[in-house]
PAKOL-300697 format. One record per residue (C-alpha): residue in three letters; x, y, z. Coordinates in nm, 2 decimals. Example, Ala and Ser with C-alpha at 12.3 -4.5 7.8 and 13.67 -1.06 7.14 Angstrom:
2
<mike ALA | c1 1.23 | c2 -0.45 | c3 0.78>
<mike SER | c1 1.37 | c2 -0.11 | c3 0.71>
//
This chain:
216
<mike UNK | c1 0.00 | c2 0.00 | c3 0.00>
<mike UNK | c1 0.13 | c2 0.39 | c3 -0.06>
<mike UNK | c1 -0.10 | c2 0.64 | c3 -0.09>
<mike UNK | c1 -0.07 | c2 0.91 | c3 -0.27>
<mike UNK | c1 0.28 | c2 1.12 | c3 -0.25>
<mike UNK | c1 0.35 | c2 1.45 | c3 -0.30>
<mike UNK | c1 0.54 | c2 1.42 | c3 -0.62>
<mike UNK | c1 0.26 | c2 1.17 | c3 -0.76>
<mike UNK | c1 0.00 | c2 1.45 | c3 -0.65>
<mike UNK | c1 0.18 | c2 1.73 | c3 -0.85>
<mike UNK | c1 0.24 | c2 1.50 | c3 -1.17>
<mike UNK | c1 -0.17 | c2 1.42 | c3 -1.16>
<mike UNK | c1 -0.28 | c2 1.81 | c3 -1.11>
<mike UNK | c1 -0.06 | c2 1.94 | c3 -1.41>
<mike UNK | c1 -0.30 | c2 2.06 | c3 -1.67>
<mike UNK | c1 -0.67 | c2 2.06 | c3 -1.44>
<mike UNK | c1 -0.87 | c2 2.36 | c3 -1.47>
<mike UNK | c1 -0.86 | c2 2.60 | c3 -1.19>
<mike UNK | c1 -1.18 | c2 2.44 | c3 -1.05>
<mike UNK | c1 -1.05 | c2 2.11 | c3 -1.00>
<mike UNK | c1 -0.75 | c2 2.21 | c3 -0.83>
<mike UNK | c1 -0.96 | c2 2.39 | c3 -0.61>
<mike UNK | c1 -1.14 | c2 2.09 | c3 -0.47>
<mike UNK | c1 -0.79 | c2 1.89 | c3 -0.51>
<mike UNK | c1 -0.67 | c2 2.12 | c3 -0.19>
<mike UNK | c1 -1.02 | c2 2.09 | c3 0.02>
<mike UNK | c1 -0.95 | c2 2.14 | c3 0.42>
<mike UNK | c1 -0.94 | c2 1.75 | c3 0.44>
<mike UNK | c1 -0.73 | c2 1.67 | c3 0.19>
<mike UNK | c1 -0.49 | c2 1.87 | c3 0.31>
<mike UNK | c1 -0.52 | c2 1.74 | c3 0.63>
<mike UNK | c1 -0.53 | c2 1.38 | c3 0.52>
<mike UNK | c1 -0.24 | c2 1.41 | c3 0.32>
<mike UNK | c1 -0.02 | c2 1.62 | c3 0.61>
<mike UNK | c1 -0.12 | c2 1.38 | c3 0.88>
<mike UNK | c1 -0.06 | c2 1.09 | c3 0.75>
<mike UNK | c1 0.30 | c2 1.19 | c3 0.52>
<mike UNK | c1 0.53 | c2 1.02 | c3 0.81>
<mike UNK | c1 0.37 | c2 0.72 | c3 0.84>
<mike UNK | c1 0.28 | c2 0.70 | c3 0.41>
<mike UNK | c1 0.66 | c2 0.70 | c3 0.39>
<mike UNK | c1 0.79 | c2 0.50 | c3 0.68>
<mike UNK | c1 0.57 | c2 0.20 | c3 0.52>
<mike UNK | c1 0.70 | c2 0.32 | c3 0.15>
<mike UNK | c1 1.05 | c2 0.28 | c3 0.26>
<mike UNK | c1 0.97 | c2 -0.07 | c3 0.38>
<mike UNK | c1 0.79 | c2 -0.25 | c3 0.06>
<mike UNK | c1 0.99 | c2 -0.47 | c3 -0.08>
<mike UNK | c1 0.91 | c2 -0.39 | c3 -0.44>
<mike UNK | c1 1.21 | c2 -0.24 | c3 -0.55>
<mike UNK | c1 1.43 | c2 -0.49 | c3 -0.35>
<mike UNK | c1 1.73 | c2 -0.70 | c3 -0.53>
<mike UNK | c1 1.60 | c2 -0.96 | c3 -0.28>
<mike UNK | c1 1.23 | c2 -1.00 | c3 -0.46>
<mike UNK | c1 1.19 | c2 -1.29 | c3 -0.66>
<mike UNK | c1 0.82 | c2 -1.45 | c3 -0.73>
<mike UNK | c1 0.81 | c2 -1.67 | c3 -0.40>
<mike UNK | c1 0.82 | c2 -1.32 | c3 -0.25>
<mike UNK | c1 0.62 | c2 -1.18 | c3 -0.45>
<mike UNK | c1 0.34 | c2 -1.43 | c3 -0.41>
<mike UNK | c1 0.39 | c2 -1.42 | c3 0.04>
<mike UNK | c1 0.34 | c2 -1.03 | c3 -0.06>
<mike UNK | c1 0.02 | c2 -1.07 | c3 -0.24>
<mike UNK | c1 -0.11 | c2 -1.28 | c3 -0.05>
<mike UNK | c1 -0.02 | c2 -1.08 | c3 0.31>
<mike UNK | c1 -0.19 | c2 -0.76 | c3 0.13>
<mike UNK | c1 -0.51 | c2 -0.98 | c3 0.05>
<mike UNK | c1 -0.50 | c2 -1.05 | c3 0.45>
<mike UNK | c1 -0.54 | c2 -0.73 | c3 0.47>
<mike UNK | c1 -0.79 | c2 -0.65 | c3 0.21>
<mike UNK | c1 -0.99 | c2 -0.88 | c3 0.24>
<mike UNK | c1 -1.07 | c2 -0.81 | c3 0.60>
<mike UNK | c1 -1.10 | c2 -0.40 | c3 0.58>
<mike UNK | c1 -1.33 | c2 -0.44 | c3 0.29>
<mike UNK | c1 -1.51 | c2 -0.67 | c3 0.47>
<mike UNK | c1 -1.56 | c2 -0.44 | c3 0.75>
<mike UNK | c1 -1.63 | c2 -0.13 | c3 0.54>
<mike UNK | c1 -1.90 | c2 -0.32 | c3 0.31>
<mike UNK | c1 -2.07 | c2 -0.40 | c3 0.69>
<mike UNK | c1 -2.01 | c2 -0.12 | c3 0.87>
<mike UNK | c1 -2.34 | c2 0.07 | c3 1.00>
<mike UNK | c1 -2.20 | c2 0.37 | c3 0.85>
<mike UNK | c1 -2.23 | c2 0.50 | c3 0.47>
<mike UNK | c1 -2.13 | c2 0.76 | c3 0.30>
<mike UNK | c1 -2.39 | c2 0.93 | c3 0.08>
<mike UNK | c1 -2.29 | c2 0.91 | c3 -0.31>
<mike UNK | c1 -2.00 | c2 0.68 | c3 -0.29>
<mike UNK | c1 -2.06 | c2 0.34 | c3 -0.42>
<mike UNK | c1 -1.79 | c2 0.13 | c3 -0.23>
<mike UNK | c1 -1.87 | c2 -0.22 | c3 -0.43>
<mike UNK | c1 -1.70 | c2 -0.02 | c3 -0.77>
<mike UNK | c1 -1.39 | c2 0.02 | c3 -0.57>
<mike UNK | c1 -1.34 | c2 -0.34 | c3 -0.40>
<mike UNK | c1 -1.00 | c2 -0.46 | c3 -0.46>
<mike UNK | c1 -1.00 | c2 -0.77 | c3 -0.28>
<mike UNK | c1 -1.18 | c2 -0.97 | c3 -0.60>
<mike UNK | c1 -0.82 | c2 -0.83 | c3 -0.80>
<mike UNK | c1 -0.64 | c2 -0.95 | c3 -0.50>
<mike UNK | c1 -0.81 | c2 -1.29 | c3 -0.53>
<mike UNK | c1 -0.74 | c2 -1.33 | c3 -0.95>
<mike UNK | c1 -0.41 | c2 -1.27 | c3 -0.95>
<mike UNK | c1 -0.33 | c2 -1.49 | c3 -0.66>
<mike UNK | c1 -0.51 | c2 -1.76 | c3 -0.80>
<mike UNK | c1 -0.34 | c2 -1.66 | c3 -1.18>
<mike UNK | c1 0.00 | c2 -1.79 | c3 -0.94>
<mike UNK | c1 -0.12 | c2 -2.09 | c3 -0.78>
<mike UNK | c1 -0.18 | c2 -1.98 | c3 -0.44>
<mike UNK | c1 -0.52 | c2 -2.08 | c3 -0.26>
<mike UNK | c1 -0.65 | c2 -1.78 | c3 -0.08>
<mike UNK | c1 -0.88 | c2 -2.04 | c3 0.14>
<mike UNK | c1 -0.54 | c2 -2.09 | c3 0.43>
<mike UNK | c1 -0.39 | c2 -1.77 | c3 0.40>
<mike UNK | c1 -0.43 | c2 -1.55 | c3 0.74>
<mike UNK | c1 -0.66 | c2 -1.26 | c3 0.76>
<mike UNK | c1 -0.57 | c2 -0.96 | c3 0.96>
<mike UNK | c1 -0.76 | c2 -0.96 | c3 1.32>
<mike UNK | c1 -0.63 | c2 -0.62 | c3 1.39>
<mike UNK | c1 -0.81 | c2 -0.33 | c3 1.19>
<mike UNK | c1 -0.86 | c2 0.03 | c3 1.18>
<mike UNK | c1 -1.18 | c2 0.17 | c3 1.43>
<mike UNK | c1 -1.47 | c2 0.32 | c3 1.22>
<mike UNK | c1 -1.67 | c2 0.47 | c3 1.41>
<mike UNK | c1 -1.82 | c2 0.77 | c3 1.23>
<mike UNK | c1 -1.91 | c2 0.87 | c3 0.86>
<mike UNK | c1 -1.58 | c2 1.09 | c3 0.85>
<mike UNK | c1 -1.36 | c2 0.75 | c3 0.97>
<mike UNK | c1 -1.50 | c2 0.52 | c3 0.68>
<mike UNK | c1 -1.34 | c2 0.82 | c3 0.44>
<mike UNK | c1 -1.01 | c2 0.78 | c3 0.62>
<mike UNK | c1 -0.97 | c2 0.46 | c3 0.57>
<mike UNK | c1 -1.11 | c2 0.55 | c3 0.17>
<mike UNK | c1 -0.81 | c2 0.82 | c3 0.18>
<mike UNK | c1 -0.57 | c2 0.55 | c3 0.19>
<mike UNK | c1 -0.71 | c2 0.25 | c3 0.00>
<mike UNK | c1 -0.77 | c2 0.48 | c3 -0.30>
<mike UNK | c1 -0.44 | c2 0.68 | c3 -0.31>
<mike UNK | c1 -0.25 | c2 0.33 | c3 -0.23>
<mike UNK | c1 -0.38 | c2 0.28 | c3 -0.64>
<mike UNK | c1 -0.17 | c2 0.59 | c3 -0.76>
<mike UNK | c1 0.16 | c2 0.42 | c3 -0.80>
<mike UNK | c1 0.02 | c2 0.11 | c3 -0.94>
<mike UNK | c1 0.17 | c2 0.16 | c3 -1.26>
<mike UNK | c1 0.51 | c2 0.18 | c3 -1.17>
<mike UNK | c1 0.48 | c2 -0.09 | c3 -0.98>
<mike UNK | c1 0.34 | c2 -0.29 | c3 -1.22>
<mike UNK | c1 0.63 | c2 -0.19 | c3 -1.52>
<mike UNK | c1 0.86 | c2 -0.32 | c3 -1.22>
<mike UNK | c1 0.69 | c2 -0.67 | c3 -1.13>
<mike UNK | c1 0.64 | c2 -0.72 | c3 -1.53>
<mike UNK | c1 1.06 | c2 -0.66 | c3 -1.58>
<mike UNK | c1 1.20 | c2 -0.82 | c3 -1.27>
<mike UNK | c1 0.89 | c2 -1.11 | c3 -1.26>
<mike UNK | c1 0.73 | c2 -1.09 | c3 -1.63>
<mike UNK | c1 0.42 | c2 -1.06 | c3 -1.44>
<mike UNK | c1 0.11 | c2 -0.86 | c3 -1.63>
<mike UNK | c1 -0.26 | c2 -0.82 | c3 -1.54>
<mike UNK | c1 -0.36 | c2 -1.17 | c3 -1.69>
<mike UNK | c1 -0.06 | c2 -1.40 | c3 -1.46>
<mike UNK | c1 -0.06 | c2 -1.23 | c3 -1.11>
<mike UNK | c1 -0.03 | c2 -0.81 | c3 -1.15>
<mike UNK | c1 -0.34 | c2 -0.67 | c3 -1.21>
<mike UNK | c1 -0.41 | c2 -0.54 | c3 -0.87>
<mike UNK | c1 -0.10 | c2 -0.34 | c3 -0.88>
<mike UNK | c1 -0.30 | c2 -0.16 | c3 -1.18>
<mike UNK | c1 -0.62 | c2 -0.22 | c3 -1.05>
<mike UNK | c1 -0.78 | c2 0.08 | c3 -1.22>
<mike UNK | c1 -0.52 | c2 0.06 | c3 -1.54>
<mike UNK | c1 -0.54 | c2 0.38 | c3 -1.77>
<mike UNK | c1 -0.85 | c2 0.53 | c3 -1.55>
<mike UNK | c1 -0.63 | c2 0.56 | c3 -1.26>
<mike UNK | c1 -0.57 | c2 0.95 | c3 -1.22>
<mike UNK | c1 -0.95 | c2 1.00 | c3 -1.35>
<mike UNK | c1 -1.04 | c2 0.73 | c3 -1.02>
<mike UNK | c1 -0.85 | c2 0.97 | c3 -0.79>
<mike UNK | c1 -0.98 | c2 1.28 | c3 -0.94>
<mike UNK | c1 -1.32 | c2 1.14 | c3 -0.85>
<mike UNK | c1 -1.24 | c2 1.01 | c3 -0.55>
<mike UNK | c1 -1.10 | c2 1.36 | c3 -0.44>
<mike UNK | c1 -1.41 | c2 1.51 | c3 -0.59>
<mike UNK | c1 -1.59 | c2 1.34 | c3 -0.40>
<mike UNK | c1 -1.38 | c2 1.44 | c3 -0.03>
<mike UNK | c1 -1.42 | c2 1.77 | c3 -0.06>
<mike UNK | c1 -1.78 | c2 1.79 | c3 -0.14>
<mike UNK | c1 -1.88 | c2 1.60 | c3 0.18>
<mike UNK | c1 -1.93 | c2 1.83 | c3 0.47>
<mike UNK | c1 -1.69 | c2 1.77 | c3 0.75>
<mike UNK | c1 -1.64 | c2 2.02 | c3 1.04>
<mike UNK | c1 -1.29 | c2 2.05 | c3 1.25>
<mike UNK | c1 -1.40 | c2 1.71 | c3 1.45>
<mike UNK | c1 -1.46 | c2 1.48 | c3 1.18>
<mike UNK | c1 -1.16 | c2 1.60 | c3 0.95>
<mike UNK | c1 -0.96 | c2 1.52 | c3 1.26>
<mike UNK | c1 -1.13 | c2 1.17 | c3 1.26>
<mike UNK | c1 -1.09 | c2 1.09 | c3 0.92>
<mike UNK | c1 -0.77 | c2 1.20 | c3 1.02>
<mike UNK | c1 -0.72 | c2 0.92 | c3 1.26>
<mike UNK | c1 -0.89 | c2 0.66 | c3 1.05>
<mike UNK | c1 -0.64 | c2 0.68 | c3 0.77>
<mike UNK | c1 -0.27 | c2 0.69 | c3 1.05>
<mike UNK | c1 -0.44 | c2 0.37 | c3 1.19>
<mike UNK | c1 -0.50 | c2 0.19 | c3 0.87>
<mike UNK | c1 -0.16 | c2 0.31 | c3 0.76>
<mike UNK | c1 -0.03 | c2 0.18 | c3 1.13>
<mike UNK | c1 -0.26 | c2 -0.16 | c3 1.12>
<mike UNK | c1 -0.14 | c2 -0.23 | c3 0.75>
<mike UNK | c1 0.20 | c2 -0.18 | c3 0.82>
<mike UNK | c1 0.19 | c2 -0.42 | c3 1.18>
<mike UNK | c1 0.04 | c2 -0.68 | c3 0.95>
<mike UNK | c1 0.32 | c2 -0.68 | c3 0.71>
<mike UNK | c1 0.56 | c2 -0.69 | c3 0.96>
<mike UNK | c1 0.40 | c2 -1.02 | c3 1.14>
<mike UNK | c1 0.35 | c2 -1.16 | c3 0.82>
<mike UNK | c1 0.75 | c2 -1.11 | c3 0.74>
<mike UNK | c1 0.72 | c2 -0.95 | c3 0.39>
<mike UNK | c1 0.90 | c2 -0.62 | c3 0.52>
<mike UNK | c1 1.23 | c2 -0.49 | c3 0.46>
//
């Protein structure tokens, strides 16, 4: 998971109209992004993407750790008693990705572990915390998919497609996505909770990995 950085941010808003920047910077955005920079790239720095020591058996423990993981928060968000008016959470599952391309390498999702510890949601603005993260995690897909497919020779049809979940509708996704943010109406308190939402998942996903030993 790596939400969306700075750098990535920039590349994405060269070239919108003033109006779309606009609601690119709303209040909790801004905060989102600020609050949770340290821990985005504490986890970054620890992926083991870009490692001389990945190789497919890695690869595959990796995959299958993050679908741990997904397959338990989406759970949790898809039952959770709260909503979010206007977003449609079943278009943005990744855990069915997740699922393909581990099956696409031979690996049965039935035994793999499922993350017991999750992030709290406990209010509208907490469910868009934890949104915060799982959307912009999709930003640097495509890098990370020319890298698998080099190192691996892995595409979206033998075991990569959730590292390009979205594929060439990617920024378009995160436009709406951050459409989306700032035109729900959140006061000082529940920016702050969303706030919270999206450090724990970052903090829950990241304690996962490390049990599940895929970590640098």
């Amino acid at each position: 998971m790596s939400a969306i950085s700075t750098r990535t941010q920039r590349a994405l808003l060269q070239g919108m109209p003033q109006d779309q920047l606009l609601s690119a910077v709303s209040p909790v955005l801004h905060e989102l992004r600020a609050g949770t920079h340290t821990r985005h790239v504490a986890l970054e720095k620890r992926l083991p993407f870009f490692s001389d020591t990945l190789d497919l058996e890695c690869y595959k423990r990796l995959m299958s750790a993050y679908y741990g993981f997904y397959h338990e928060l989406e759970n949790r968000l898809l039952h959770s008693p709260w909503t979010v008016e206007g977003f449609d959470l079943h278009l943005r599952l990744k855990t069915p990705t997740l699922r393909q391309d581990l099956q696409a390498l031979g690996v049965s999702v039935q035994p793999l572990a499922l993350c017991d510890t999750l992030p709290a949601l406990h209010s509208p603005a907490s469910l868009l915390g934890v949104l915060y993260v799982l959307e912009g995690a999709t930003l640097g897909g495509n890098v990370l998919r020319k890298q698998m497919s080099e190192r691996l020779g892995l595409e979206a049809h033998n075991g990569c497609a959730f590292l390009y979940v979205y594929g060439t509708d990617t920024g378009r996704q995160w436009k709406a996505f951050m459409d989306f943010l700032g035109s729900v109406p959140l006061d000082a308190q529940a920016r702050g909770e969303a706030v919270q939402a999206a450090r724990s998942t970052f903090s829950c996903f990241e304690q996962w990995l490390e049990r599940q030993e895929v970590l640098l």
